[in-house]
mmJSON file of the N, C-alpha and C atoms, coordinates in Angstrom:
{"data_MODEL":{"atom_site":{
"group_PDB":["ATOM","ATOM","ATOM","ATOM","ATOM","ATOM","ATOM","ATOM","ATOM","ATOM","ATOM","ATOM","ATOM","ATOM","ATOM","ATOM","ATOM","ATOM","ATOM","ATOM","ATOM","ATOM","ATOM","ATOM","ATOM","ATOM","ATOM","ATOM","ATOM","ATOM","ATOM","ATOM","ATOM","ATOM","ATOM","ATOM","ATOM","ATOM","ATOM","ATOM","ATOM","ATOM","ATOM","ATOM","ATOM","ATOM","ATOM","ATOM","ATOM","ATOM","ATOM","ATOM","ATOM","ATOM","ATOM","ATOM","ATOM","ATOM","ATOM","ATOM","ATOM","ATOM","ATOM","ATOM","ATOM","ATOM","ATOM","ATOM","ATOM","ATOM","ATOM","ATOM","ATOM","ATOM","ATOM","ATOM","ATOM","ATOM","ATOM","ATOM","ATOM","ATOM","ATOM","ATOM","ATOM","ATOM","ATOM","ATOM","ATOM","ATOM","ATOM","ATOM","ATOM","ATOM","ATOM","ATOM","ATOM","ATOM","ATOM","ATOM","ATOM","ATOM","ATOM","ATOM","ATOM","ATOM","ATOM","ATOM","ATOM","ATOM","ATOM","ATOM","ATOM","ATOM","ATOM","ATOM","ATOM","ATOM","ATOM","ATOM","ATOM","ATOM","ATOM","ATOM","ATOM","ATOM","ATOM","ATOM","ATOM","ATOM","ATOM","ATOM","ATOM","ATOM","ATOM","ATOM","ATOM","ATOM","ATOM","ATOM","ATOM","ATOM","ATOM","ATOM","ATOM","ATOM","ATOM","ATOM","ATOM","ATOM","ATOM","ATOM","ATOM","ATOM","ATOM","ATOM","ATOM","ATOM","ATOM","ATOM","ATOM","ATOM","ATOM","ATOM","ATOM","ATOM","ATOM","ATOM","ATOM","ATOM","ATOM","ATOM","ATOM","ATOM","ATOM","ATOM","ATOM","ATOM","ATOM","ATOM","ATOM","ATOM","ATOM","ATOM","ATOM","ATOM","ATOM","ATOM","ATOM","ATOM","ATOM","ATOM","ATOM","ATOM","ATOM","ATOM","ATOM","ATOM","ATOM","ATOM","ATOM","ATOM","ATOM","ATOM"],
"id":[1,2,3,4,5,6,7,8,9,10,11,12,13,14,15,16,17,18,19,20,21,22,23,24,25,26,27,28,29,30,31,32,33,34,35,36,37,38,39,40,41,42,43,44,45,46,47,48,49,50,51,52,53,54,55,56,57,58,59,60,61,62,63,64,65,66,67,68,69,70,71,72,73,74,75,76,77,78,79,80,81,82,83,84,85,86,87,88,89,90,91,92,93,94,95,96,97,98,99,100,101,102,103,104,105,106,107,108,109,110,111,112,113,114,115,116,117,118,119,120,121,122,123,124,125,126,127,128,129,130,131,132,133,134,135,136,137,138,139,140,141,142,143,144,145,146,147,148,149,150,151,152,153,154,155,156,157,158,159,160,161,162,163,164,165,166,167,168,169,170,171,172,173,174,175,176,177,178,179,180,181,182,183,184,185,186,187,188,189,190,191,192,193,194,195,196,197,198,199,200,201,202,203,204],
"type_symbol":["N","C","C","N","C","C","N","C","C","N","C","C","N","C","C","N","C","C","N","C","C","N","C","C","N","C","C","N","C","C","N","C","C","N","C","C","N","C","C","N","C","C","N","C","C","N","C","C","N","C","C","N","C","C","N","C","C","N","C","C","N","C","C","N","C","C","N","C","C","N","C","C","N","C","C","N","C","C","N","C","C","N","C","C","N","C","C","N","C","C","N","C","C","N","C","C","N","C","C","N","C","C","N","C","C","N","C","C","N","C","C","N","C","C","N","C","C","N","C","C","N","C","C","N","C","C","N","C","C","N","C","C","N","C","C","N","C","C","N","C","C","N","C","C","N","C","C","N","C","C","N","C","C","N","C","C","N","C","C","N","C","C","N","C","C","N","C","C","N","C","C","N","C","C","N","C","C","N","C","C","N","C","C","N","C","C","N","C","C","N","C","C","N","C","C","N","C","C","N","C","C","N","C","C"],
"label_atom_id":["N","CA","C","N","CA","C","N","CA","C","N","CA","C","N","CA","C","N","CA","C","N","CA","C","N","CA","C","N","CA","C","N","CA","C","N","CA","C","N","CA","C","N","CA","C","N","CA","C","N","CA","C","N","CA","C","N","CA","C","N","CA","C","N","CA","C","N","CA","C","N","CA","C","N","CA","C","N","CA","C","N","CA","C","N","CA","C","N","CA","C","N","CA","C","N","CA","C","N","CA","C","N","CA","C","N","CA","C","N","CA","C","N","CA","C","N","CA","C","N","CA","C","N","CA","C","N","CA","C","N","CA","C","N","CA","C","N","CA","C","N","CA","C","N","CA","C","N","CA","C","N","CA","C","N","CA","C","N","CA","C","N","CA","C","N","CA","C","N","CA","C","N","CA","C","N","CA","C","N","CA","C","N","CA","C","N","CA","C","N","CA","C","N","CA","C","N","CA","C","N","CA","C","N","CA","C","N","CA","C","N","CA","C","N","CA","C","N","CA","C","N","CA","C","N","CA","C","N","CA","C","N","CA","C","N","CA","C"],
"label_alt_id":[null,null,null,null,null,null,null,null,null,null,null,null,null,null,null,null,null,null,null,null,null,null,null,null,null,null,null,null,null,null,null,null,null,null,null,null,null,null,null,null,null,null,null,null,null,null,null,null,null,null,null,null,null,null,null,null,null,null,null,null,null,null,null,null,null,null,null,null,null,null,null,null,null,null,null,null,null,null,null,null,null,null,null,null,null,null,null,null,null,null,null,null,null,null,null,null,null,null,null,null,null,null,null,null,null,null,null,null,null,null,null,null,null,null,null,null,null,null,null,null,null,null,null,null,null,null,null,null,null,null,null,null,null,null,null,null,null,null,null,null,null,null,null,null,null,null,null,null,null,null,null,null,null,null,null,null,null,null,null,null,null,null,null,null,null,null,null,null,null,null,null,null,null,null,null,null,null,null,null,null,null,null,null,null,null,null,null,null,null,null,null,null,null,null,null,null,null,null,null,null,null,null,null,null],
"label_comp_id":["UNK","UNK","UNK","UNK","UNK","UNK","UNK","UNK","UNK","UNK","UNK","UNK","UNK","UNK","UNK","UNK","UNK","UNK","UNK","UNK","UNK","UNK","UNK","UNK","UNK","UNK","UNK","UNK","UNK","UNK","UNK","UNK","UNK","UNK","UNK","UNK","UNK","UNK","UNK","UNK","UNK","UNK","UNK","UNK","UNK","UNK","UNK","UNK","UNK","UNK","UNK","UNK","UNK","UNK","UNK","UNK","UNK","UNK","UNK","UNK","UNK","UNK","UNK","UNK","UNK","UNK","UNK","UNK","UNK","UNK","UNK","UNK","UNK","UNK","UNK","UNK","UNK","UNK","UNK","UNK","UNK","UNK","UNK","UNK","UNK","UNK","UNK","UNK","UNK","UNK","UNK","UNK","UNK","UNK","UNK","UNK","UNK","UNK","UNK","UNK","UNK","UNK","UNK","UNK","UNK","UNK","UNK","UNK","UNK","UNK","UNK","UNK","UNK","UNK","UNK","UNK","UNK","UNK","UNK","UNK","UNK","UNK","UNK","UNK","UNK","UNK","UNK","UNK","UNK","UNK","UNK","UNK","UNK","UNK","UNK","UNK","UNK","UNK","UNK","UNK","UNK","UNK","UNK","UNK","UNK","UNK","UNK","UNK","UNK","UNK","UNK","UNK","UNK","UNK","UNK","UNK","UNK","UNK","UNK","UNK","UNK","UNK","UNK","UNK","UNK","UNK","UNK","UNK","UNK","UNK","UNK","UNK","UNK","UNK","UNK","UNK","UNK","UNK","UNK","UNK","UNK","UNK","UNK","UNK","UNK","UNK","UNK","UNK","UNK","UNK","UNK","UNK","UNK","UNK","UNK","UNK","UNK","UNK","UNK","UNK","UNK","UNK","UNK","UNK"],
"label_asym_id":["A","A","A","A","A","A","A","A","A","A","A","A","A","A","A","A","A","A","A","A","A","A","A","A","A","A","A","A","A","A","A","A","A","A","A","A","A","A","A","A","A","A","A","A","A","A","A","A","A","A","A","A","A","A","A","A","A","A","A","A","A","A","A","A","A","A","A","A","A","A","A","A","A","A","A","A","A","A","A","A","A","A","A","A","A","A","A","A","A","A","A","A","A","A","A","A","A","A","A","A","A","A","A","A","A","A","A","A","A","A","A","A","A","A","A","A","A","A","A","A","A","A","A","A","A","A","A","A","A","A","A","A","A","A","A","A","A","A","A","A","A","A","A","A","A","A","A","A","A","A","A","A","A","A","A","A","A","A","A","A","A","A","A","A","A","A","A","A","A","A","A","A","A","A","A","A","A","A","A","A","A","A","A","A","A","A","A","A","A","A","A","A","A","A","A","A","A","A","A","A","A","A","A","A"],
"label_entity_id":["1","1","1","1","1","1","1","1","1","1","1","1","1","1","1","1","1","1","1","1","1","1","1","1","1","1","1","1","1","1","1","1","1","1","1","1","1","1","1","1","1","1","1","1","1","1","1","1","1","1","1","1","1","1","1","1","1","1","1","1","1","1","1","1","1","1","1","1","1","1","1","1","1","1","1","1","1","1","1","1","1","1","1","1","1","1","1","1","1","1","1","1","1","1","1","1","1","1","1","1","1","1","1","1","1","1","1","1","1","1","1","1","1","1","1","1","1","1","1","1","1","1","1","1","1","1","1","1","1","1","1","1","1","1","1","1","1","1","1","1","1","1","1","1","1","1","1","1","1","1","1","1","1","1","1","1","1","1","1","1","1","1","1","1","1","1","1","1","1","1","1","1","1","1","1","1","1","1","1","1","1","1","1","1","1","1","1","1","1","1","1","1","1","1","1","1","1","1","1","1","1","1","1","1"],
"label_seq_id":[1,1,1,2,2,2,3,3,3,4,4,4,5,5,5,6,6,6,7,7,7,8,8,8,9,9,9,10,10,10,11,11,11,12,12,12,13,13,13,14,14,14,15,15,15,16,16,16,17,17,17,18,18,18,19,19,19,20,20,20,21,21,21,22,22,22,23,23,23,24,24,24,25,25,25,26,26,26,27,27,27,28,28,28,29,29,29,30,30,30,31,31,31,32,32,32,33,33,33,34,34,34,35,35,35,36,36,36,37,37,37,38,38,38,39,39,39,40,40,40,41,41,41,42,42,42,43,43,43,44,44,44,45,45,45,46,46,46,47,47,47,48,48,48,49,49,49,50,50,50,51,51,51,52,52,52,53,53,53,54,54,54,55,55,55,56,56,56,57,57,57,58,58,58,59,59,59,60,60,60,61,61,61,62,62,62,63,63,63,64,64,64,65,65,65,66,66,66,67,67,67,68,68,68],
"pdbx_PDB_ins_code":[null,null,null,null,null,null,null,null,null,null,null,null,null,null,null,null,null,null,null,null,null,null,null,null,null,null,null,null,null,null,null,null,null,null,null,null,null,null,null,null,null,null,null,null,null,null,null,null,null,null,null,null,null,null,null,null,null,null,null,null,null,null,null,null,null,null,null,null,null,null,null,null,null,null,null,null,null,null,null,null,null,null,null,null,null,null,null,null,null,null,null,null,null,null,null,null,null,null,null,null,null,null,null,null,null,null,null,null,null,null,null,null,null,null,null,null,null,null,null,null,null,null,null,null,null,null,null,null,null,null,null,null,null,null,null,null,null,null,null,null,null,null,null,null,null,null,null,null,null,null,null,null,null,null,null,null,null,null,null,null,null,null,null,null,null,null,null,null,null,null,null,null,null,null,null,null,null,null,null,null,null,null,null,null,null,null,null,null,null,null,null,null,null,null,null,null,null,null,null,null,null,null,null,null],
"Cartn_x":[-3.523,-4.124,-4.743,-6.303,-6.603,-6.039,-6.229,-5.702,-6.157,-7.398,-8.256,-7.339,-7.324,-6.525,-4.887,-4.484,-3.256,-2.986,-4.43,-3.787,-4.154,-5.02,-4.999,-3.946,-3.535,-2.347,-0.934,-0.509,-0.345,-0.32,-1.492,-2.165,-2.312,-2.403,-2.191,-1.051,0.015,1.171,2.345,1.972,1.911,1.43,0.141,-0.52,-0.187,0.508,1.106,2.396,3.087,4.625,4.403,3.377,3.409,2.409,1.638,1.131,1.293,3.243,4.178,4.45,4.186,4.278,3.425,1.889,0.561,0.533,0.812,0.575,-1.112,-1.726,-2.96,-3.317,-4.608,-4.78,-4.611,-4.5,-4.719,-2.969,-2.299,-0.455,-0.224,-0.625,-0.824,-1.365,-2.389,-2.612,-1.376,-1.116,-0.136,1.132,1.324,2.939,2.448,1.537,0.869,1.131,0.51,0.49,1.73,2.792,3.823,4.768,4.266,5.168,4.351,3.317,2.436,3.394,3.828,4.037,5.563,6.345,7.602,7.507,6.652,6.942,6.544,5.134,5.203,6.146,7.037,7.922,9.06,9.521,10.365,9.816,8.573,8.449,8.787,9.509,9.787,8.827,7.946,6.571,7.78,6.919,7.367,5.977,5.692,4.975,4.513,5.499,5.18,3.981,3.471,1.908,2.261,3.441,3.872,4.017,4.104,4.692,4.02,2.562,1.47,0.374,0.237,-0.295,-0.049,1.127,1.874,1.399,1.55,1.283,-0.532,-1.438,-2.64,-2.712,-2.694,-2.418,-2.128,-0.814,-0.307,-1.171,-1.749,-2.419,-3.996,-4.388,-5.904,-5.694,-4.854,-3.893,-4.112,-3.901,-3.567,-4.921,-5.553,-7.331,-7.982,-7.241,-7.965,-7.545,-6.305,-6.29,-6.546,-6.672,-7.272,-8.632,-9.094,-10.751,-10.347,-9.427,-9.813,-10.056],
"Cartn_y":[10.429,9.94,8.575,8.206,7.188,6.276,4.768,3.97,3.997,4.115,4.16,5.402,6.785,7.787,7.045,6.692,6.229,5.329,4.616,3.422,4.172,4.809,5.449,6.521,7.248,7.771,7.081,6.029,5.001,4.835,4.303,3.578,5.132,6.188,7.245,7.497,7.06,7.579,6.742,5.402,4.268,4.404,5.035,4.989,6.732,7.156,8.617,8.129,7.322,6.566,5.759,5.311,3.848,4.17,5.395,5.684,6.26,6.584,7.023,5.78,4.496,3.066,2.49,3.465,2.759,1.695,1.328,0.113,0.825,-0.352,-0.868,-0.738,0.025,0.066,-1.08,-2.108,-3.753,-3.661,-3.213,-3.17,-2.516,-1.594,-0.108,-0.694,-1.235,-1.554,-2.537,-3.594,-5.163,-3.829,-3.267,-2.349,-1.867,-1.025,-0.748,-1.568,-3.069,-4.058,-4.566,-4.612,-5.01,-3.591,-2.96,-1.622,-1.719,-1.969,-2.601,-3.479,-4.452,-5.793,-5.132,-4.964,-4.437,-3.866,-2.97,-1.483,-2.561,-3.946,-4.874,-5.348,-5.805,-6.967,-5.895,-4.389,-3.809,-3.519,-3.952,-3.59,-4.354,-4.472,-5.111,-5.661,-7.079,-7.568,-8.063,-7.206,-7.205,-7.282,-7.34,-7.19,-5.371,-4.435,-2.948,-2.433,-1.723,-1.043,-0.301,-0.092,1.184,0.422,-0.732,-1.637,-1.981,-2.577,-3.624,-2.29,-1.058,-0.364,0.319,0.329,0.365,-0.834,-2.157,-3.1,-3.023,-2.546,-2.51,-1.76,-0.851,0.319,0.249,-0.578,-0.904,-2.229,-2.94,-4.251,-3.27,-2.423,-1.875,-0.89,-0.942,0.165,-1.1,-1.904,-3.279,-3.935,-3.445,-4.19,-3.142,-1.675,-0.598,-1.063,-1.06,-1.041,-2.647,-3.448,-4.275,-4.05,-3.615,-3.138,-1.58,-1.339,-0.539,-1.377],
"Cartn_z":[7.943,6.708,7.003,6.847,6.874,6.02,6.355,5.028,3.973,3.954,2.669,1.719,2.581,1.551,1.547,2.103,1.896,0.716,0.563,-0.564,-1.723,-1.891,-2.818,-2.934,-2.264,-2.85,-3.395,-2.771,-3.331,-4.616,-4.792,-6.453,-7.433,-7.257,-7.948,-8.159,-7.336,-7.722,-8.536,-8.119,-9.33,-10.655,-10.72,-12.127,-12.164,-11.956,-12.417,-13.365,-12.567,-12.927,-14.268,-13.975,-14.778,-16.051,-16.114,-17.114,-18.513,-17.833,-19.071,-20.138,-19.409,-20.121,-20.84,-20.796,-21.165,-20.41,-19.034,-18.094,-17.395,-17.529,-17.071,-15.654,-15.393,-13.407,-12.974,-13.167,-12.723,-12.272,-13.27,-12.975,-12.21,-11.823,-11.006,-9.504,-9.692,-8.362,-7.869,-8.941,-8.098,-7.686,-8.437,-8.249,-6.275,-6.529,-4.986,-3.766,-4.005,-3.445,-3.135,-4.022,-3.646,-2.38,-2.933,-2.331,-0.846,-0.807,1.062,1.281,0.609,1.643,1.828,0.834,1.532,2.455,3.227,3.869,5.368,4.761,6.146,6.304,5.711,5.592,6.553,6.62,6.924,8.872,8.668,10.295,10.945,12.237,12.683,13.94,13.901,14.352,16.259,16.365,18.23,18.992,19.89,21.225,21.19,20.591,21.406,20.669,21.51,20.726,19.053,19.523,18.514,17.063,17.636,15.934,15.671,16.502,16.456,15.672,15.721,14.942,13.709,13.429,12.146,11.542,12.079,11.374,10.935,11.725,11.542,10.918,10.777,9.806,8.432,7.98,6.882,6.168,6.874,7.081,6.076,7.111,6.451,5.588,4.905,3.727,2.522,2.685,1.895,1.171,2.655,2.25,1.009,1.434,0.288,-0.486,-1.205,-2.668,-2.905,-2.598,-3.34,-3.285,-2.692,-2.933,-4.553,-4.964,-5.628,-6.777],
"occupancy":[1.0,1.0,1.0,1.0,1.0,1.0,1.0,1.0,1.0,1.0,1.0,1.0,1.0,1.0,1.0,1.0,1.0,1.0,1.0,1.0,1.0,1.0,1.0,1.0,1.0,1.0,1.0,1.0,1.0,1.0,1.0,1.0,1.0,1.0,1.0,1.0,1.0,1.0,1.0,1.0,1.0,1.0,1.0,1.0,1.0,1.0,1.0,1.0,1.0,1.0,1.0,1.0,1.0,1.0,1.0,1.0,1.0,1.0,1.0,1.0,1.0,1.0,1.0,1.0,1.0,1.0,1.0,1.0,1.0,1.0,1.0,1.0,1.0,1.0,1.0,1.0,1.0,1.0,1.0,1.0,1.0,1.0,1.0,1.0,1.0,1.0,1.0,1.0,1.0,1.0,1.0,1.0,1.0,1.0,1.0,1.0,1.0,1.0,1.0,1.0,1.0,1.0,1.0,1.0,1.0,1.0,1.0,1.0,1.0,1.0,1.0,1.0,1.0,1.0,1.0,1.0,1.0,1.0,1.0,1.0,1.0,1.0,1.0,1.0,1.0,1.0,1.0,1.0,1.0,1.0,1.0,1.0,1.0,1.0,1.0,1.0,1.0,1.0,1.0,1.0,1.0,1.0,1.0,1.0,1.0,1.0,1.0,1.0,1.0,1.0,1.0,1.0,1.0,1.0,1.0,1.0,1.0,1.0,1.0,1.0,1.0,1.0,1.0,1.0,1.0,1.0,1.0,1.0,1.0,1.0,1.0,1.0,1.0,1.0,1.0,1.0,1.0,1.0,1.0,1.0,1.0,1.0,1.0,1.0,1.0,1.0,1.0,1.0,1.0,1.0,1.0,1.0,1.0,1.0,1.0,1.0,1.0,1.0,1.0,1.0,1.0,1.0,1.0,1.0],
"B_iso_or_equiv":[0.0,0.0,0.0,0.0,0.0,0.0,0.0,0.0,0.0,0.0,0.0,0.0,0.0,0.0,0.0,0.0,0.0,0.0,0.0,0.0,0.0,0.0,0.0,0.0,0.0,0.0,0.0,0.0,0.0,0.0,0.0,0.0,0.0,0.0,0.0,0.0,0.0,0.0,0.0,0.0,0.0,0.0,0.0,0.0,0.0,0.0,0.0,0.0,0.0,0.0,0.0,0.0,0.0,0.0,0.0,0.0,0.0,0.0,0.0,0.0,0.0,0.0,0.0,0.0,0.0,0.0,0.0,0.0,0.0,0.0,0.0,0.0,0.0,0.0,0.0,0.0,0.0,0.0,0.0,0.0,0.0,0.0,0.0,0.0,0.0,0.0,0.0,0.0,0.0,0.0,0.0,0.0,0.0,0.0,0.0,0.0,0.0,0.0,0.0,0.0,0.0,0.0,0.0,0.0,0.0,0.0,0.0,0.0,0.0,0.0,0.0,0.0,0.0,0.0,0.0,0.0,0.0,0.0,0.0,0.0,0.0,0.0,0.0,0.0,0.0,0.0,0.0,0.0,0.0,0.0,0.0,0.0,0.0,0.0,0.0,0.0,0.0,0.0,0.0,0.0,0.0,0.0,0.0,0.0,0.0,0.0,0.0,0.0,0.0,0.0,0.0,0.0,0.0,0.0,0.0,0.0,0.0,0.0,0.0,0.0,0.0,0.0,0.0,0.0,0.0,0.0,0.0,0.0,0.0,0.0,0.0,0.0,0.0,0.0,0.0,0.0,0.0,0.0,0.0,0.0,0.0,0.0,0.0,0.0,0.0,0.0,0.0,0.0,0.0,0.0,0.0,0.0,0.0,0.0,0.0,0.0,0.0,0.0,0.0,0.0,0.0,0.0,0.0,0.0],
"pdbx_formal_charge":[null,null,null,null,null,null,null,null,null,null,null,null,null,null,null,null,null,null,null,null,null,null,null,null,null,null,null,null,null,null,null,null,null,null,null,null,null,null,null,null,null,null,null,null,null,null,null,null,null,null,null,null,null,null,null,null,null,null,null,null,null,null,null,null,null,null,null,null,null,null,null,null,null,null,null,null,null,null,null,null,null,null,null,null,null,null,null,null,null,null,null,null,null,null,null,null,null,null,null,null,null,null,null,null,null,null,null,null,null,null,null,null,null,null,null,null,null,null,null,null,null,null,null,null,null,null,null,null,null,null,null,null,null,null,null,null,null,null,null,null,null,null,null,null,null,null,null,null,null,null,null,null,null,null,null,null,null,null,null,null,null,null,null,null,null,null,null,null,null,null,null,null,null,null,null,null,null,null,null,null,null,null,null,null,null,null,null,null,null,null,null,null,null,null,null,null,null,null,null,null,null,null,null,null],
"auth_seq_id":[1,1,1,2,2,2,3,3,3,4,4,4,5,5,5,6,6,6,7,7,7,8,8,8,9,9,9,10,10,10,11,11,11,12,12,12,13,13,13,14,14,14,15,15,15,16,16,16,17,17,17,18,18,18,19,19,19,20,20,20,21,21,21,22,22,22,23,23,23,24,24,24,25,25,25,26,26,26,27,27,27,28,28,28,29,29,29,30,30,30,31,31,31,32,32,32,33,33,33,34,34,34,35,35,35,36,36,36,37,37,37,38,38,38,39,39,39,40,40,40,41,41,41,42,42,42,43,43,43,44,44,44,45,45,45,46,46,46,47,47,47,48,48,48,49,49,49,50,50,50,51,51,51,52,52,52,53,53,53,54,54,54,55,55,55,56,56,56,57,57,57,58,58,58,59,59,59,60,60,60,61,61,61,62,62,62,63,63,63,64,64,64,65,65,65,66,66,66,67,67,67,68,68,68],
"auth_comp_id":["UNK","UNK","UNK","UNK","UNK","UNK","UNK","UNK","UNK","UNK","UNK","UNK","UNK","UNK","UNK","UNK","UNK","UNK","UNK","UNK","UNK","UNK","UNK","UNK","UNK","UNK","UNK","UNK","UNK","UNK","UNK","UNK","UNK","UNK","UNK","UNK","UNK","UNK","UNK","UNK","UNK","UNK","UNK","UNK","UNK","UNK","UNK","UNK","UNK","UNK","UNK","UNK","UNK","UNK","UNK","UNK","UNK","UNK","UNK","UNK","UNK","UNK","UNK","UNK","UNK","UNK","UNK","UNK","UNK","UNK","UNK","UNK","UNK","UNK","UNK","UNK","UNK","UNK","UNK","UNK","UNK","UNK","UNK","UNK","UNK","UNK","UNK","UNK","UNK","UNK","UNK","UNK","UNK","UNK","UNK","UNK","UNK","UNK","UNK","UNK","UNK","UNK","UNK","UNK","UNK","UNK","UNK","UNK","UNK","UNK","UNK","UNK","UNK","UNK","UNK","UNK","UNK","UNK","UNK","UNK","UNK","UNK","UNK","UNK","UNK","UNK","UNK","UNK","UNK","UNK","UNK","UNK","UNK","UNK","UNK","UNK","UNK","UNK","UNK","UNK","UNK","UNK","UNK","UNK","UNK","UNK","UNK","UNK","UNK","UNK","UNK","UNK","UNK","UNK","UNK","UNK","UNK","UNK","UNK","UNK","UNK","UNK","UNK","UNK","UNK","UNK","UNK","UNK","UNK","UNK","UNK","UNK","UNK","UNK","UNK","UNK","UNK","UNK","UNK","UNK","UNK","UNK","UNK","UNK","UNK","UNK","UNK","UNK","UNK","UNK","UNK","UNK","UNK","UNK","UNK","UNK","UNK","UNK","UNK","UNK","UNK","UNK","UNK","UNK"],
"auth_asym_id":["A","A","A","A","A","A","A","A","A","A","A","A","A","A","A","A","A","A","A","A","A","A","A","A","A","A","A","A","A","A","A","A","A","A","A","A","A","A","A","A","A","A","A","A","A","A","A","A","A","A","A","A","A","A","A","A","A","A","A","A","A","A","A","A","A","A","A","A","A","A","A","A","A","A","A","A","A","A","A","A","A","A","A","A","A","A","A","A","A","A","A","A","A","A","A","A","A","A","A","A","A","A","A","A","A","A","A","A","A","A","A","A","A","A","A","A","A","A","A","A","A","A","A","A","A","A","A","A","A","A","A","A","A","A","A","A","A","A","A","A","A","A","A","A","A","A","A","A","A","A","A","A","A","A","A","A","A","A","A","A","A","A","A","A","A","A","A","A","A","A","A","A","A","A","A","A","A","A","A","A","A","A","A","A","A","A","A","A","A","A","A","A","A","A","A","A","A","A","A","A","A","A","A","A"],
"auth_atom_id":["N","CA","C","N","CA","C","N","CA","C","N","CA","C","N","CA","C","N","CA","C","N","CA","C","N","CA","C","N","CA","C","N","CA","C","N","CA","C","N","CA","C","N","CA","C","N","CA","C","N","CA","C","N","CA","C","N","CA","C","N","CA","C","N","CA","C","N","CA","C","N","CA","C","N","CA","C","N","CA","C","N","CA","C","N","CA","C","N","CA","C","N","CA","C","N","CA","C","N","CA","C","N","CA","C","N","CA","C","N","CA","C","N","CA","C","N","CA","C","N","CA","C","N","CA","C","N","CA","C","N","CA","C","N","CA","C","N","CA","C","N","CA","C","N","CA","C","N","CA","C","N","CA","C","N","CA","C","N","CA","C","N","CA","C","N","CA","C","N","CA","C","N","CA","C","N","CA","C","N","CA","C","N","CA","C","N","CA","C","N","CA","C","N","CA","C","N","CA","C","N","CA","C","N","CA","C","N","CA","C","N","CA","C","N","CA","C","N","CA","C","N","CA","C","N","CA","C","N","CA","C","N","CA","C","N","CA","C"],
"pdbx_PDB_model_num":[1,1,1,1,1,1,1,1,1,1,1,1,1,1,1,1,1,1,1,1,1,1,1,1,1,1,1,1,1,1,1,1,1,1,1,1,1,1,1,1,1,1,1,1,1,1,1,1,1,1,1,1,1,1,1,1,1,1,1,1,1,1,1,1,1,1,1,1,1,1,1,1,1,1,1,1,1,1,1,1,1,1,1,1,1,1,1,1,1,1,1,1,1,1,1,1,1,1,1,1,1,1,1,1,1,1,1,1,1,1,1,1,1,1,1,1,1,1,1,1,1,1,1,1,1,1,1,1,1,1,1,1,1,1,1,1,1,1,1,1,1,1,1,1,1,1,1,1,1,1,1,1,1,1,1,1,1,1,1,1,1,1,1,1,1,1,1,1,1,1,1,1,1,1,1,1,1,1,1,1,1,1,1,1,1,1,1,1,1,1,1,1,1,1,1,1,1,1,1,1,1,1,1,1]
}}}
């Protein structure tokens, strides 16, 4: 899954949740945003390729939905 589809699935599944509340895409997206930085915050930033692309990955996941 590219990031682009990733953040949007994401932000759809937020505003699936959050639309039982009448909460706003603007809430929908920050809910998104926060749920990115946790998932960075859980990688653990090493030297190995394997982490350093997760992190890029999750990093250009981050840039989508704030572009939504």
């Amino acid at each position: 899954m590219t990031p682009k589809e990733k953040a949007d699935s994401i932000f759809q599944q937020m505003l699936k949740i959050l639309w039982h509340t009448n909460a706003e895409a603007i809430l929908c997206k920050e809910c998104a945003l926060i749920t990115v930085d946790e998932i960075l915050n859980t990688i653990e930033y090493s030297s190995q390729a394997d982490e350093l692309s997760k992190i890029s990955y999750w990093q250009q996941v981050k840039k989508e939905i704030e572009k939504l």
